[in-house]
PDB file of N, CA, C and O in Angstrom, chain B, residues numbered from 101:
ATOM      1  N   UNK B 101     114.248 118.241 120.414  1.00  0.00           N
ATOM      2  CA  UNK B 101     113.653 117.868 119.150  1.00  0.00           C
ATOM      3  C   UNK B 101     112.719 116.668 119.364  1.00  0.00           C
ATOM      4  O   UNK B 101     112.901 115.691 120.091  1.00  0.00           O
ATOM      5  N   UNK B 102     111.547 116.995 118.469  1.00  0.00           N
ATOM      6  CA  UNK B 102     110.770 116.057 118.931  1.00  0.00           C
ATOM      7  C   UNK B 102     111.294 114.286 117.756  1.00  0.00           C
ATOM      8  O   UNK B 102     111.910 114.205 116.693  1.00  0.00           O
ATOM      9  N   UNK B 103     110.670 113.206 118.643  1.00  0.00           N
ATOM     10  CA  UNK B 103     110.618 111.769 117.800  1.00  0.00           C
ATOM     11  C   UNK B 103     109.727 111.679 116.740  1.00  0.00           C
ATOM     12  O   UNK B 103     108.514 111.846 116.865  1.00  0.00           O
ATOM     13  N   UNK B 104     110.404 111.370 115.498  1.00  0.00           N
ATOM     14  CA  UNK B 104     109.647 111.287 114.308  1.00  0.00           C
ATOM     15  C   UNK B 104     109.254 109.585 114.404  1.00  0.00           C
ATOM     16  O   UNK B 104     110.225 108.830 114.340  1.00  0.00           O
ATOM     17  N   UNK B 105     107.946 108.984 114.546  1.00  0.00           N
ATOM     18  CA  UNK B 105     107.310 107.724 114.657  1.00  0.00           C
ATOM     19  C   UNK B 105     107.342 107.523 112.747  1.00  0.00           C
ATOM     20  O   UNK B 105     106.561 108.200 112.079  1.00  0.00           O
ATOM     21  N   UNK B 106     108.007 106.855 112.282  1.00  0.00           N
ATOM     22  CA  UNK B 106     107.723 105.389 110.929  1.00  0.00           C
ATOM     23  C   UNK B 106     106.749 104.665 110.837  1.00  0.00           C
ATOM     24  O   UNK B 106     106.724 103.731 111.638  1.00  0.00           O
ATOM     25  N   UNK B 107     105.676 104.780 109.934  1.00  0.00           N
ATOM     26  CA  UNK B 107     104.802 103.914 109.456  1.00  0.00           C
ATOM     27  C   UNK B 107     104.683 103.288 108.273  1.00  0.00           C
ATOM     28  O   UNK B 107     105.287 103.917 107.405  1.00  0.00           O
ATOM     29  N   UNK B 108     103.988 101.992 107.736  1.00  0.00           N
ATOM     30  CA  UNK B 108     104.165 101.823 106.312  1.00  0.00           C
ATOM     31  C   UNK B 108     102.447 101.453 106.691  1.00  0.00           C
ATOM     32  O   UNK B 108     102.103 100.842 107.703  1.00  0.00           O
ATOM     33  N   UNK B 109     101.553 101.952 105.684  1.00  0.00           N
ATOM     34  CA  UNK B 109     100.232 101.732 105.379  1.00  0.00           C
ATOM     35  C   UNK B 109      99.999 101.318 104.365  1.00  0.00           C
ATOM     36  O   UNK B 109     100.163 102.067 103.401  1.00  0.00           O
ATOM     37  N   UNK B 110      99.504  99.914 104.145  1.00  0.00           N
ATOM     38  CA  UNK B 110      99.365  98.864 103.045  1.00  0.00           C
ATOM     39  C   UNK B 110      97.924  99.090 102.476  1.00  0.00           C
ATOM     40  O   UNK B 110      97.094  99.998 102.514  1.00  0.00           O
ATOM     41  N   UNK B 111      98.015  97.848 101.937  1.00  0.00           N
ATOM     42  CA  UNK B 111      96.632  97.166 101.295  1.00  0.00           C
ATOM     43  C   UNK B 111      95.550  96.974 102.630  1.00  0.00           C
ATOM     44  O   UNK B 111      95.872  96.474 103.708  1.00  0.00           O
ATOM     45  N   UNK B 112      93.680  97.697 102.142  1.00  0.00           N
ATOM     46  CA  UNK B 112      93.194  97.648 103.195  1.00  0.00           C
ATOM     47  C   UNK B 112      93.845  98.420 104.171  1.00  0.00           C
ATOM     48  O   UNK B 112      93.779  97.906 105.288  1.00  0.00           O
ATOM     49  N   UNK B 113      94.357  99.320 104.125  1.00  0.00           N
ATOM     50  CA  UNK B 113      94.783 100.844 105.054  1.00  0.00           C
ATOM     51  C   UNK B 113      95.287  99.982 106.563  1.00  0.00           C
ATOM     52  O   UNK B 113      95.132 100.393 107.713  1.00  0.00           O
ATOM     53  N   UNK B 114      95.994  98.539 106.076  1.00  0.00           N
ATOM     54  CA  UNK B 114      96.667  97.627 107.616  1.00  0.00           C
ATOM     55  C   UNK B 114      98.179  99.059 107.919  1.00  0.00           C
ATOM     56  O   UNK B 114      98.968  99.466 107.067  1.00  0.00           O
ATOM     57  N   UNK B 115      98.124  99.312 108.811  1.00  0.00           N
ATOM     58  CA  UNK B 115      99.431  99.896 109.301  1.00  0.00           C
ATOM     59  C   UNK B 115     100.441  99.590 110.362  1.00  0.00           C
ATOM     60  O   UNK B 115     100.181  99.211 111.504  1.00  0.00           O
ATOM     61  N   UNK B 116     101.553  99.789 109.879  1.00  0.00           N
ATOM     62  CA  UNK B 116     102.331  98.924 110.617  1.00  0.00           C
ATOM     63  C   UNK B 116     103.835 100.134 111.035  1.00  0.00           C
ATOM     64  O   UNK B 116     104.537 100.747 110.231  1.00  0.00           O
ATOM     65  N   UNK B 117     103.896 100.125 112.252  1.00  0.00           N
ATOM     66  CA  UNK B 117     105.192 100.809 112.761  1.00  0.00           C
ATOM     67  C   UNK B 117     106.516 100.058 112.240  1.00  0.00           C
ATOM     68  O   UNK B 117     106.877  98.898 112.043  1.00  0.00           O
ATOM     69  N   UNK B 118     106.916 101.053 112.154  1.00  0.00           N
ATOM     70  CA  UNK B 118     108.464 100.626 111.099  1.00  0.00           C
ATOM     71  C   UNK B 118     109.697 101.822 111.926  1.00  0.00           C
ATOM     72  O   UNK B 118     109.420 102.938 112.365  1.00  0.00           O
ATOM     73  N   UNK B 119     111.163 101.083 111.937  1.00  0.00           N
ATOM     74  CA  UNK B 119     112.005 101.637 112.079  1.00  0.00           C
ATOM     75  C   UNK B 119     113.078 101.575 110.736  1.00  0.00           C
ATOM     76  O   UNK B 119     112.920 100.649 109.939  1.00  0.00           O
ATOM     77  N   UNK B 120     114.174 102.582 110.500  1.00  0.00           N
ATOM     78  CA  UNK B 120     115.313 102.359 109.667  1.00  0.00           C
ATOM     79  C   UNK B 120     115.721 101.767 109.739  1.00  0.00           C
ATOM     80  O   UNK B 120     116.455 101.912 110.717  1.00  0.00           O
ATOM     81  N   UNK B 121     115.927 100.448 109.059  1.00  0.00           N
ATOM     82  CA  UNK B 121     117.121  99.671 109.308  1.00  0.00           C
ATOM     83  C   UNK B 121     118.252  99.823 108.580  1.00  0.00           C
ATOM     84  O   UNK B 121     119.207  99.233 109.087  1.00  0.00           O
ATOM     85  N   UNK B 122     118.541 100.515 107.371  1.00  0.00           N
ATOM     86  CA  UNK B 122     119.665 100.912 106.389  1.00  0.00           C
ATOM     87  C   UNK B 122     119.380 102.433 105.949  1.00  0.00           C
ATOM     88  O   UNK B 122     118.223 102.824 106.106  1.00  0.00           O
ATOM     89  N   UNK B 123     120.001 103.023 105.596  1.00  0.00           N
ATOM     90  CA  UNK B 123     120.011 104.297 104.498  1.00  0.00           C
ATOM     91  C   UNK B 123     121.178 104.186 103.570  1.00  0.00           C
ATOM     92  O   UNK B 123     122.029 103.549 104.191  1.00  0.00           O
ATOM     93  N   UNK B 124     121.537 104.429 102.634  1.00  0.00           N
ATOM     94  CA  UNK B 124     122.431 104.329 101.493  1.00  0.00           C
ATOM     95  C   UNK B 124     122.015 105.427 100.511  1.00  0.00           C
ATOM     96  O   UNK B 124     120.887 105.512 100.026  1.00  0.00           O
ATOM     97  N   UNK B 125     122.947 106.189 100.284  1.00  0.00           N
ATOM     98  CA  UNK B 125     123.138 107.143  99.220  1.00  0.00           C
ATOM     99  C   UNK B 125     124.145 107.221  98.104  1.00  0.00           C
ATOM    100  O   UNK B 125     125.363 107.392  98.146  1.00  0.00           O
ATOM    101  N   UNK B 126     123.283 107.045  97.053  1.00  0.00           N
ATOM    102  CA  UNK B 126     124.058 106.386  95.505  1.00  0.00           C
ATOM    103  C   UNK B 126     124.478 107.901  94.601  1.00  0.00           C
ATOM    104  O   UNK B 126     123.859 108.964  94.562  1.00  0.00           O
ATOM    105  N   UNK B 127     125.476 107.589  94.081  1.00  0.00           N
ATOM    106  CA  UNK B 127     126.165 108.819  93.637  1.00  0.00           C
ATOM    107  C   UNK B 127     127.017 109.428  93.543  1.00  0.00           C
ATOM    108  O   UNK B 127     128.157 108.963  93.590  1.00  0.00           O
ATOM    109  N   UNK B 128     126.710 110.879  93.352  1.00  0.00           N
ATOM    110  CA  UNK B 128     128.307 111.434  93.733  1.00  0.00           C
ATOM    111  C   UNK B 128     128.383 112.338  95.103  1.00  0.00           C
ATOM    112  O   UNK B 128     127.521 113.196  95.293  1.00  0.00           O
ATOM    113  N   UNK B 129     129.490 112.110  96.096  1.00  0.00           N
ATOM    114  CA  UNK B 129     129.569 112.432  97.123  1.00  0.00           C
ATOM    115  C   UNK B 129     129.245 114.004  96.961  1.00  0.00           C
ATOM    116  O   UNK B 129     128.524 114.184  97.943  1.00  0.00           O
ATOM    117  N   UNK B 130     129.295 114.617  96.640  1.00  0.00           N
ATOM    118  CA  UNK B 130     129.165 116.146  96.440  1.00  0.00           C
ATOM    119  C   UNK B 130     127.891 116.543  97.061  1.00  0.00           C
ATOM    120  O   UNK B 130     127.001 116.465  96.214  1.00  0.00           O
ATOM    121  N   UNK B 131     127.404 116.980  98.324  1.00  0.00           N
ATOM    122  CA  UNK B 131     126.714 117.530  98.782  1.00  0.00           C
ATOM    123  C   UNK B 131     125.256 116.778  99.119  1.00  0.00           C
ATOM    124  O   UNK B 131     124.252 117.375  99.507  1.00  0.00           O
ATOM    125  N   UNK B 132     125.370 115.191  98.863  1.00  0.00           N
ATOM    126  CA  UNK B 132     124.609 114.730  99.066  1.00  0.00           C
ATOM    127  C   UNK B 132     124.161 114.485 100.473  1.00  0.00           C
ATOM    128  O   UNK B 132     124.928 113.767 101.114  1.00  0.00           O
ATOM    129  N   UNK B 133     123.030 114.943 101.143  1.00  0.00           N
ATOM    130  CA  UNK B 133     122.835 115.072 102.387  1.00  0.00           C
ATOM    131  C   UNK B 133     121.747 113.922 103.062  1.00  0.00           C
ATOM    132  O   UNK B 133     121.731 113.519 104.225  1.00  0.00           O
ATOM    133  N   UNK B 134     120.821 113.528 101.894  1.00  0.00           N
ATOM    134  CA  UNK B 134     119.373 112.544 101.803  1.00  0.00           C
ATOM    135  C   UNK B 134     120.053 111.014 101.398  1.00  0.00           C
ATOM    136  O   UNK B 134     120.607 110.674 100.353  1.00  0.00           O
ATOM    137  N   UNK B 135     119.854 110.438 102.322  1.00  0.00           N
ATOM    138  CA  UNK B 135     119.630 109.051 101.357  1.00  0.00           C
ATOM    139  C   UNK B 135     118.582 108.961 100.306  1.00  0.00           C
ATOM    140  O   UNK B 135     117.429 109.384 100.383  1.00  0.00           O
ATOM    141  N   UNK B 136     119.200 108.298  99.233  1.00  0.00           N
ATOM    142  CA  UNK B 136     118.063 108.141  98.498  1.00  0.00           C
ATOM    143  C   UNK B 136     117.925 106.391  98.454  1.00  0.00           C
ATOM    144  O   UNK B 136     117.039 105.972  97.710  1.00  0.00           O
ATOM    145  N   UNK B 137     118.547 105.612  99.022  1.00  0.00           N
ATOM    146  CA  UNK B 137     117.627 104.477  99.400  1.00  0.00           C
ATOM    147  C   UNK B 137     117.262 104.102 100.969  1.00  0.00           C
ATOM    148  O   UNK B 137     118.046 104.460 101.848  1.00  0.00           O
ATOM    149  N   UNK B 138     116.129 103.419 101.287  1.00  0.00           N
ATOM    150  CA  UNK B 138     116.106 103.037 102.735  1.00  0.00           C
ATOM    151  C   UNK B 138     115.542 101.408 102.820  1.00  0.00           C
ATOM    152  O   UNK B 138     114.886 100.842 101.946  1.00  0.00           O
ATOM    153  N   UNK B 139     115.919 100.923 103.917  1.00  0.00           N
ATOM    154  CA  UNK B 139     115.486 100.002 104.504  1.00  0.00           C
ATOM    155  C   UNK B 139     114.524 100.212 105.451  1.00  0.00           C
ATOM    156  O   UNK B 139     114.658 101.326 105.958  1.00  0.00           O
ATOM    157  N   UNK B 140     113.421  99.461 105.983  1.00  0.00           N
ATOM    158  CA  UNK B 140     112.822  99.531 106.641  1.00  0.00           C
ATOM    159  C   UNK B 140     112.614  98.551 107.798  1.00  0.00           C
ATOM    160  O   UNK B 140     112.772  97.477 107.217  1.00  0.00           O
ATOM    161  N   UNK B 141     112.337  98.237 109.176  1.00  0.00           N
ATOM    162  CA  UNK B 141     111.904  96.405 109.893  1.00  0.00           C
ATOM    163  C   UNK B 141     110.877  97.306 110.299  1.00  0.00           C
ATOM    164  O   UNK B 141     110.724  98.526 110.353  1.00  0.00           O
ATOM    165  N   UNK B 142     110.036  95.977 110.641  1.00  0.00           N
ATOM    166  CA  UNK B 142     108.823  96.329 111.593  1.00  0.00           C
ATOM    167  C   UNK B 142     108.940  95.278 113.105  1.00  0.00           C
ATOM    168  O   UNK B 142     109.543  94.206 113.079  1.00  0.00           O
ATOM    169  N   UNK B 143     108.520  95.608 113.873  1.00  0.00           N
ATOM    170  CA  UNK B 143     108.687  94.987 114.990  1.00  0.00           C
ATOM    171  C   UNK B 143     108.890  93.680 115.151  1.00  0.00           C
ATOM    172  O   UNK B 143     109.442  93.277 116.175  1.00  0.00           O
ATOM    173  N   UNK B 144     108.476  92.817 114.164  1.00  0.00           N
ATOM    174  CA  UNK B 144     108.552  91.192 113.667  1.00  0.00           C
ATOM    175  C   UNK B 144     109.704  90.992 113.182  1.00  0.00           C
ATOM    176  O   UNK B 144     110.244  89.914 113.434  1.00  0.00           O
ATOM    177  N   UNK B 145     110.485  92.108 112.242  1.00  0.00           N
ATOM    178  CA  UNK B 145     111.751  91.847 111.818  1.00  0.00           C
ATOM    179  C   UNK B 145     111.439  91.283 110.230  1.00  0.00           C
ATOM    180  O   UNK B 145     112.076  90.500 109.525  1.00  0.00           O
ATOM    181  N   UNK B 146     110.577  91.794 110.066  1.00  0.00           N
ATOM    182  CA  UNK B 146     109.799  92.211 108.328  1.00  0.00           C
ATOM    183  C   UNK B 146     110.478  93.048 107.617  1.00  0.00           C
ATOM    184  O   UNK B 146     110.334  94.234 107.914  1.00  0.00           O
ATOM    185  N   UNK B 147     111.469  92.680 106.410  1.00  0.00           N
ATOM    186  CA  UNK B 147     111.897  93.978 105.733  1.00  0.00           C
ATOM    187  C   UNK B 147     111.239  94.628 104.569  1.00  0.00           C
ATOM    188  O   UNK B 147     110.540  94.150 103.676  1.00  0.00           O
ATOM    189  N   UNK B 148     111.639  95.836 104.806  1.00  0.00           N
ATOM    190  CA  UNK B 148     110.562  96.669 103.706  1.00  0.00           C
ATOM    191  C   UNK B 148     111.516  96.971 102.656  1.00  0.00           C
ATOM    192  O   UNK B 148     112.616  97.007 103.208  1.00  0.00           O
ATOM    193  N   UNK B 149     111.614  97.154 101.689  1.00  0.00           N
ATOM    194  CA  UNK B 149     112.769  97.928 100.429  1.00  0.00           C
ATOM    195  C   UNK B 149     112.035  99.461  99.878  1.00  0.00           C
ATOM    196  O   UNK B 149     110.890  99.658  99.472  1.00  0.00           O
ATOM    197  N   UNK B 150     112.726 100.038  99.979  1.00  0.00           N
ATOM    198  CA  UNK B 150     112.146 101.370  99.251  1.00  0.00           C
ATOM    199  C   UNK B 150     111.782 100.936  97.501  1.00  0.00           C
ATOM    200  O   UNK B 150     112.380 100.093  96.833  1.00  0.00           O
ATOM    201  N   UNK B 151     110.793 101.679  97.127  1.00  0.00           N
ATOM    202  CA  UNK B 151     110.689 100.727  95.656  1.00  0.00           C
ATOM    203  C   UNK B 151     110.497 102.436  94.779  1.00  0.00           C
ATOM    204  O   UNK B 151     110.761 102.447  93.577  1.00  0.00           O
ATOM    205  N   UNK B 152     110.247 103.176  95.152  1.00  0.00           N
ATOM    206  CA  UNK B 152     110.375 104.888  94.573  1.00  0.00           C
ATOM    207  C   UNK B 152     111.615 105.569  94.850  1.00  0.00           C
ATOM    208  O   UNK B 152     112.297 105.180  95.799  1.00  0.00           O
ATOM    209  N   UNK B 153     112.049 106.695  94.022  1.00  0.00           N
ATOM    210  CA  UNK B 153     112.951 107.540  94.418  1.00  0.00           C
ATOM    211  C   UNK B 153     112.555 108.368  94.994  1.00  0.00           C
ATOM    212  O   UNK B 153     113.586 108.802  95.506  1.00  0.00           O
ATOM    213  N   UNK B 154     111.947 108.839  95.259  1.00  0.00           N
ATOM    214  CA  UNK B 154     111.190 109.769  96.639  1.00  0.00           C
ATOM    215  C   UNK B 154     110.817 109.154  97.725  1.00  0.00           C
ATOM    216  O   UNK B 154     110.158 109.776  98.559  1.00  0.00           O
ATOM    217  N   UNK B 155     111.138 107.916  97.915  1.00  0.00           N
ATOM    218  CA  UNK B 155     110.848 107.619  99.178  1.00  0.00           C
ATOM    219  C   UNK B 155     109.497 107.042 100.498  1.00  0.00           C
ATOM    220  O   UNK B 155     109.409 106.670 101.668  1.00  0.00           O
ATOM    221  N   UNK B 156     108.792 107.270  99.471  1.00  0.00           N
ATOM    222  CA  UNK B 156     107.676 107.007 100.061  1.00  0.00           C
ATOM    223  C   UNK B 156     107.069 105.573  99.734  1.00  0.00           C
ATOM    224  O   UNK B 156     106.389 105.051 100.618  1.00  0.00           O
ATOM    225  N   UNK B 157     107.236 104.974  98.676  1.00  0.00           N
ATOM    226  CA  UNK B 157     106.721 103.854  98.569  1.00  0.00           C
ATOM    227  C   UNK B 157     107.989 102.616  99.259  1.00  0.00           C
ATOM    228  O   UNK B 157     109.210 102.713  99.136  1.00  0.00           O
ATOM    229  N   UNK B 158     107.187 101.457 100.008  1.00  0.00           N
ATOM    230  CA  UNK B 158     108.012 100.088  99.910  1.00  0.00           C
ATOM    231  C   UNK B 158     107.067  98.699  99.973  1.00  0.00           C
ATOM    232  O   UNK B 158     105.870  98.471 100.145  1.00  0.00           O
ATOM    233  N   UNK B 159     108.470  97.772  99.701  1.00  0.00           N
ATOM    234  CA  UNK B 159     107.652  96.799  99.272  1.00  0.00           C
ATOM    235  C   UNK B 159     108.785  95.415 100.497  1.00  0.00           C
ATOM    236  O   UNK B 159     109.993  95.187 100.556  1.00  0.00           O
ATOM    237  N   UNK B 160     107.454  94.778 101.321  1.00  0.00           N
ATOM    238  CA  UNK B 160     108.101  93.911 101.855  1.00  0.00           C
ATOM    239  C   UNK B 160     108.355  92.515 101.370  1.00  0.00           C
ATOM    240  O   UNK B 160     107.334  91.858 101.168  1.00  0.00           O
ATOM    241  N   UNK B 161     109.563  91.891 101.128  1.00  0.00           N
ATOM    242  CA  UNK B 161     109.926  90.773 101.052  1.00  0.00           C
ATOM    243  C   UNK B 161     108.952  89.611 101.409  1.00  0.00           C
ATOM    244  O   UNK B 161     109.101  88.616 100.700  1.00  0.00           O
ATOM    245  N   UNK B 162     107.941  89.531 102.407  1.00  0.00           N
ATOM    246  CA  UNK B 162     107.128  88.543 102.580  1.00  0.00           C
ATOM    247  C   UNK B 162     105.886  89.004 102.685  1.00  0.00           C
ATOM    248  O   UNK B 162     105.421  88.327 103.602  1.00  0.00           O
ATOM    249  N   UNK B 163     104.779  89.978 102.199  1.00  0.00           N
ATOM    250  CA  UNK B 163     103.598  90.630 101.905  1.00  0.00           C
ATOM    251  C   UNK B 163     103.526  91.127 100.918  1.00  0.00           C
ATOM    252  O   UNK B 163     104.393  91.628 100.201  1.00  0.00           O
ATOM    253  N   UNK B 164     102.263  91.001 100.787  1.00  0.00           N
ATOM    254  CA  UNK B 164     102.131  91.676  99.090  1.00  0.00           C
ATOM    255  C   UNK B 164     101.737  93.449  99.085  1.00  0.00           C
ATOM    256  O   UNK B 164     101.716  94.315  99.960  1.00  0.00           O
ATOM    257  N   UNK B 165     101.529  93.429  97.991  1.00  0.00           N
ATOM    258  CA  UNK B 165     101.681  95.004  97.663  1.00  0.00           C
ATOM    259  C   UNK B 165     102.524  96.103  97.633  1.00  0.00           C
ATOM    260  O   UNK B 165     103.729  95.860  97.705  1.00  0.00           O
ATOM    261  N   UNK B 166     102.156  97.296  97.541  1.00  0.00           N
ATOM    262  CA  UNK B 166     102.870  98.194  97.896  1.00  0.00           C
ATOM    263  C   UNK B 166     102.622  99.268  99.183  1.00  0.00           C
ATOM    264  O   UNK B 166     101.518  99.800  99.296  1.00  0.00           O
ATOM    265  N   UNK B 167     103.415  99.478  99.886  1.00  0.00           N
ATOM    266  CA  UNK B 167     103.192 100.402 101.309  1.00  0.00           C
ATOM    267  C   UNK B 167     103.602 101.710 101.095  1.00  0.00           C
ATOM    268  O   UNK B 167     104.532 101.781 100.291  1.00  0.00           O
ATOM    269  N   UNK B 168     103.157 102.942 101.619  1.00  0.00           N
ATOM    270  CA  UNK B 168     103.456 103.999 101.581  1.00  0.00           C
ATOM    271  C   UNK B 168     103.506 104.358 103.057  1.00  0.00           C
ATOM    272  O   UNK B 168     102.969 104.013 104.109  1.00  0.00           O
ATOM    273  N   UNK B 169     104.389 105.197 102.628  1.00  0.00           N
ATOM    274  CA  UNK B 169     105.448 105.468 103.957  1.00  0.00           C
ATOM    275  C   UNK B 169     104.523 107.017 104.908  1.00  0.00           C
ATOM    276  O   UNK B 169     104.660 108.210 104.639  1.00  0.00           O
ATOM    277  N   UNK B 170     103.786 106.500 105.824  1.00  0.00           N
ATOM    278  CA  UNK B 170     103.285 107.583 106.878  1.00  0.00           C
ATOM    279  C   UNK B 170     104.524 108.013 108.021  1.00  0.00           C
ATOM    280  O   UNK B 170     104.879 107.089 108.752  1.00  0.00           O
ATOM    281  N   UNK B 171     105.246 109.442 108.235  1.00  0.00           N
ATOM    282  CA  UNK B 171     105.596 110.372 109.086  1.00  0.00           C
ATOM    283  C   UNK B 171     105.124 110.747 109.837  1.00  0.00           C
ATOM    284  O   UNK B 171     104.494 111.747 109.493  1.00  0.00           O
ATOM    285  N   UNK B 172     104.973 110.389 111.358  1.00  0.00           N
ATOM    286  CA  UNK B 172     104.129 110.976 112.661  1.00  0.00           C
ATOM    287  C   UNK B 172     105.009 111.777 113.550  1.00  0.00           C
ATOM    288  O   UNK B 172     106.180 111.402 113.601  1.00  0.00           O
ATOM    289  N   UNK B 173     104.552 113.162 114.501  1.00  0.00           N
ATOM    290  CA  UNK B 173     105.262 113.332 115.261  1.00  0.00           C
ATOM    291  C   UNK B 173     104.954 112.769 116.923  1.00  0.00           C
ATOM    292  O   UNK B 173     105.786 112.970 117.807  1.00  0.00           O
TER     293      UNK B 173
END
């Protein structure tokens, strides 16, 4: 199986490699397979918060805006 590469692409299209640092899934245990929250670091040790329920948007603790979450293989 191939490595799925984490990105978050900000303000001014800056992009930045990101790994998981948390997943948490809120609810009821019944078949829940997805986290529906995540954490994010970037190589600096920058945290990102998921700020959508789908997953794609976050927002880091010390930068502004909002980042959307790029999937590479």
């Amino acid at each position: 199986m191939d490595t799925l590469h984490l990105f978050l692409e900000g303000p001014g299209r800056e992009t930045i490699a990101v790994t998981t640092l948390d997943a948490e899934t809120y609810g009821s245990a019944q078949g829940a397979s997805e986290p529906t929250h995540r954490t994010l670091v970037d190589d600096n040790g920058n945290i990102a918060e998921q700020t959508d329920k789908s997953g794609y948007r976050y927002q880091f603790r010390e930068r502004f805006g909002v980042w959307s979450l790029i999937v590479s293989d």
